[in-house]
N, C-alpha and C positions, 0 to 999 in steps of 0.2 A: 090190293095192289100197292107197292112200294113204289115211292117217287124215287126220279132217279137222280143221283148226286152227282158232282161235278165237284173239282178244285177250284178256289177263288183265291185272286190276292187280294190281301188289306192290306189298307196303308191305313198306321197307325201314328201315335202323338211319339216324336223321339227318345228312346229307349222304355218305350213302353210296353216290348216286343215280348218277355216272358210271362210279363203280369197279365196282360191280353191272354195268352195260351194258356195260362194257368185258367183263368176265368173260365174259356169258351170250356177247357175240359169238363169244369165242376159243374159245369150246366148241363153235359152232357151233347155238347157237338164237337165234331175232330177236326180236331187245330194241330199244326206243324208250325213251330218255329225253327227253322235249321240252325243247327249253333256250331260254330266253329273252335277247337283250341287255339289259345293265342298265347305264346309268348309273352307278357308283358314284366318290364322294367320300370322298379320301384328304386329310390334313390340307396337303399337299405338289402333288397332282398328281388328277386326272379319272380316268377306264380304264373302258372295254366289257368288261364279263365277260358269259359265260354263265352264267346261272344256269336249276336246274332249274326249271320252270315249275310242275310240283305237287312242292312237296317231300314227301319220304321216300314215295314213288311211283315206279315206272318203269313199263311195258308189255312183254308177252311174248308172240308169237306161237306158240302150241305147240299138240299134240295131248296128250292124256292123256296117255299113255305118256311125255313129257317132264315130267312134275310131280317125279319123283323127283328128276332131272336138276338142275331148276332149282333147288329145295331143297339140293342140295348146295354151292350158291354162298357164301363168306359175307354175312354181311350181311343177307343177305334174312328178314325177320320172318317175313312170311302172304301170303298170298293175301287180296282184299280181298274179304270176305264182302257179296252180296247176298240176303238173304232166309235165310240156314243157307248157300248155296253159295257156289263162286269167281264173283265178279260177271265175264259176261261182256259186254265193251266190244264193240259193234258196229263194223264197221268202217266206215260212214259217217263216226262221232262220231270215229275216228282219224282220217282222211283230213280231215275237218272242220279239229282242230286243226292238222295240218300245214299245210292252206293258210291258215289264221288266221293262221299263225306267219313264212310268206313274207310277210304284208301289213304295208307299209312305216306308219309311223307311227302303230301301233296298239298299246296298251300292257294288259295283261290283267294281271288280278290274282285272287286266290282267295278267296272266305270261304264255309263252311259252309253250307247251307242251313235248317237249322233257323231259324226265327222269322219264313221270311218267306212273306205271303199272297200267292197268285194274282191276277192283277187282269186289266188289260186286252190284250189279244191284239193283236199290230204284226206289220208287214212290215217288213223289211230291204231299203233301196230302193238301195244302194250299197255295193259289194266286196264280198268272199268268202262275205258272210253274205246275199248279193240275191236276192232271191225267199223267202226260209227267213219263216218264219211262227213265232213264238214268244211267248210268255206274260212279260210285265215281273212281273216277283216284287217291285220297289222303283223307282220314279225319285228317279235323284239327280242331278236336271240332266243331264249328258251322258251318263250310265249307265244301261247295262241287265242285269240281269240273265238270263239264260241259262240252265235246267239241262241237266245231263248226268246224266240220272237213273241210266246203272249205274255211275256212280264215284262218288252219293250227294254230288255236288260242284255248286258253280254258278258259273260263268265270268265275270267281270266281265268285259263288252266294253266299252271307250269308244272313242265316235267323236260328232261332231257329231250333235247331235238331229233337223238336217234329215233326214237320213239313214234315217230313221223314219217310218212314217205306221199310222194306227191301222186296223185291220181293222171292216168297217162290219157 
């Protein structure tokens, strides 16, 4: 009989986020770090880096019995706590991200959820997010807000506003 696995977030030591994955890999347990292309501007020259998508975060596929395991990686802080427990990530909401993350001129970014009110309920009427029905926490013109409520986080998606239509 095979234990059954679950997604977990760690919170790791800042930008310790590929080393961690590289590790958990070579040990033989499945880690996700999601990484993002960025832009970035050098006083000299342009460059695509990856960068992590949720910093000092990564994702780990394990059964109980692998928490020991994982904790002896360095770097790694905690488990990220939902309610007293390890918040456990659905796997929809990972599979979510990863095709988020193949869609071509889409640019995500992160801020905390606290401060922002619930309001009007839309449909996603174009790419990966089509048909999904979700709650705007803020409009800011082309933005929406998104939760993923077990990583206590909210997704800034931008994409054109048509792209949207309100739930009647």
């Amino acid at each position: 009989m095979t234990e059954e696995k679950y997604w977990y977030a760690l919170y790791t030591k800042p930008r310790w986020e590929k080393k961690i994955d590289a590790a958990l890999l070579k040990k033989g347990i499945e880690s996700w770090c999601p990484l993002q292309k960025i832009e970035k501007q050098w006083s000299d020259r342009k460059k695509i880096i990856e960068e992590p998508l949720f910093k000092s975060y990564i994702f780990v596929h394990i059964g109980l019995s692998e928490k020991s395991k994982v904790f002896q990686t360095d770097g790694i802080l905690n488990f990220v706590h939902y309610l007293g427990k390890p918040a456990v990530i659905k796997e929809d909401e990972i599979n979510l991200i990863k095709q988020y993350l193949l869609e071509k001129d889409v640019k995500i970014s992160l801020i905390s959820k606290e401060g922002f009110d619930e309001s009007t309920k839309i449909r996603v009427n174009h790419g990966v997010f089509m048909g999904k029905v979700g709650t705007v926490l803020k409009n800011m013109k082309k933005k929406i807000f998104v939760k993923l409520e077990s990583l206590g986080q909210v997704m800034v998606v931008e994409f054109p506003i048509e792209y949207l239509s309100p739930l009647d």
